[in-house]
C-alpha positions as CSV (number, residue, x, y, z in Angstrom):
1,X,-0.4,-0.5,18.8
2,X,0.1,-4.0,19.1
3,X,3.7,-5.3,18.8
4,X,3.1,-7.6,15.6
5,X,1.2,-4.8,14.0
6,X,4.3,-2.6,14.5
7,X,6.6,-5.4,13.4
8,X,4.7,-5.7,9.9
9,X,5.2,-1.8,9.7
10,X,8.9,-2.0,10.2
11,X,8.8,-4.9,7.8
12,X,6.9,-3.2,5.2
13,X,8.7,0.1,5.1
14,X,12.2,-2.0,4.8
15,X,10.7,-3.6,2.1
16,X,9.6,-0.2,0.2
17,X,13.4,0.8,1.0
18,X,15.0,-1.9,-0.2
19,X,13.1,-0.8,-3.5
20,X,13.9,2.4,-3.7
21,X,10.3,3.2,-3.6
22,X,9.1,6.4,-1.7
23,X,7.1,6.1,1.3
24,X,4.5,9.6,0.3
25,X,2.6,9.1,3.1
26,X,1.7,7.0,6.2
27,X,-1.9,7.5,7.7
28,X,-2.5,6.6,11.4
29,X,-5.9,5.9,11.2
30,X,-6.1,4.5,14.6
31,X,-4.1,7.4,15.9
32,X,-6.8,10.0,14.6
33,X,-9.8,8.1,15.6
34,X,-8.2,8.3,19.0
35,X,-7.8,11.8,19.0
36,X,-11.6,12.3,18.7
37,X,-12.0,9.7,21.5
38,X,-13.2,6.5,19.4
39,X,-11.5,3.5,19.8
40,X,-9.9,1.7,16.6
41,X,-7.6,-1.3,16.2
42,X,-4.5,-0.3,14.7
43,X,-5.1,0.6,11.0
44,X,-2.3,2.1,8.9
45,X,-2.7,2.8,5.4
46,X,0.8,3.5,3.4
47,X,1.1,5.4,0.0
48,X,4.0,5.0,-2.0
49,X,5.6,4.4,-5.2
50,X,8.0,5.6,-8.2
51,X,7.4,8.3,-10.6
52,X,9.5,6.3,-13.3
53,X,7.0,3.3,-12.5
54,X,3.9,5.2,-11.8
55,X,3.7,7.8,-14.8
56,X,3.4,5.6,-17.8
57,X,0.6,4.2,-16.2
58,X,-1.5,7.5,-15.3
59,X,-0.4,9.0,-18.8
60,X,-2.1,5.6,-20.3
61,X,-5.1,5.8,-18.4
62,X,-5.5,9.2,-16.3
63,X,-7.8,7.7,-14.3
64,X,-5.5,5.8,-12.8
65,X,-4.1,8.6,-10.8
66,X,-7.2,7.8,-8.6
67,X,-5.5,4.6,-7.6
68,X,-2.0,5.6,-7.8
69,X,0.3,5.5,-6.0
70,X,-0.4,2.2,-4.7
71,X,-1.8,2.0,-1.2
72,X,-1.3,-1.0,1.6
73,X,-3.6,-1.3,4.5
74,X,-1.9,-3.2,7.5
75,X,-4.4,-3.6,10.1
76,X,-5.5,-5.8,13.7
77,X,-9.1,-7.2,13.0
78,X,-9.6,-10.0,15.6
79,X,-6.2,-10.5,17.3
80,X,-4.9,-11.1,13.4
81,X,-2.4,-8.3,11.7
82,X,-3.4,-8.5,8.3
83,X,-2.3,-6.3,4.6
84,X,-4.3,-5.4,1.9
85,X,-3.9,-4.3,-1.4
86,X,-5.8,-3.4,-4.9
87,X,-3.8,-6.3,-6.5
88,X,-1.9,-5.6,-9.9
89,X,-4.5,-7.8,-12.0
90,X,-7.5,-5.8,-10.5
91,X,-5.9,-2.3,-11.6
92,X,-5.2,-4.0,-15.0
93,X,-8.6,-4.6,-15.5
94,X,-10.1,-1.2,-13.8
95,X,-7.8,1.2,-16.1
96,X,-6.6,-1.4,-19.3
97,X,-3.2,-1.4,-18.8
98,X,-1.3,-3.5,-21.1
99,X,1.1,-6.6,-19.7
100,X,4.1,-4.6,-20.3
101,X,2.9,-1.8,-17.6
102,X,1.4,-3.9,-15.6
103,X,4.5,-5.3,-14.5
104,X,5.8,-1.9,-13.5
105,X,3.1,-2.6,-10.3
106,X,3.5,-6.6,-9.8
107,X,5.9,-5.8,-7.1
108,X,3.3,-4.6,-4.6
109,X,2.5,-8.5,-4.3
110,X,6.4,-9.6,-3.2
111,X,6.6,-6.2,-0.9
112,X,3.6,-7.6,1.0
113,X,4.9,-11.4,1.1
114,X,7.5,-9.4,3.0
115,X,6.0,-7.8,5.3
116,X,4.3,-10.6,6.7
């Protein structure tokens, strides 16, 4: 994996930490490409969140278990480490949250800003 790649990793998970936000799961998807002998740049996607945080969302709109908890893509694409996420205002709109939850995601934005 390439070294910044990794570095946004270490970033990102001490940013989830710092949060007390649990880190569910963390899928290699370069790694398991490899291990059927096709060559990916590195591509990590991270699940994570916060019952307290996540719950009153998915109990408003059940359908927003499909996007929760909240996902971030770090991957190389052309010699560039780059992050993606479904941003806060996007989910707002996809499930009708109100303001009030809404803000229970916003910090996906900051963790990001950190990692990078």
């Amino acid at each position: 994996m390439q070294i910044r790649v990794l570095e946004t990793v270490v970033r990102l998970k001490a940013a989830l930490e710092r949060r007390n936000l649990r880190l569910l799961a963390e899928i290699d998807h370069s790694n398991h490409a490899s291990s059927v002998g096709i060559s990916m740049p590195a591509t990590r996607l991270f699940i994570f969140g916060n019952p307290v945080a996540g719950t009153p969302l998915m109990l408003h709109a059940p359908l927003a278990a499909l996007d929760l908890p909240l996902k971030v893509l770090v991957h190389e694409e052309e010699g560039s480490v780059w992050i993606a996420y479904n941003s806060p205002e996007y989910l707002q709109q996809r499930h009708g949250f109100s303001d009030v939850l809404l803000k229970d995601i916003s910090a996906i934005r900051e963790i990001c800003e950190e990692a990078t």
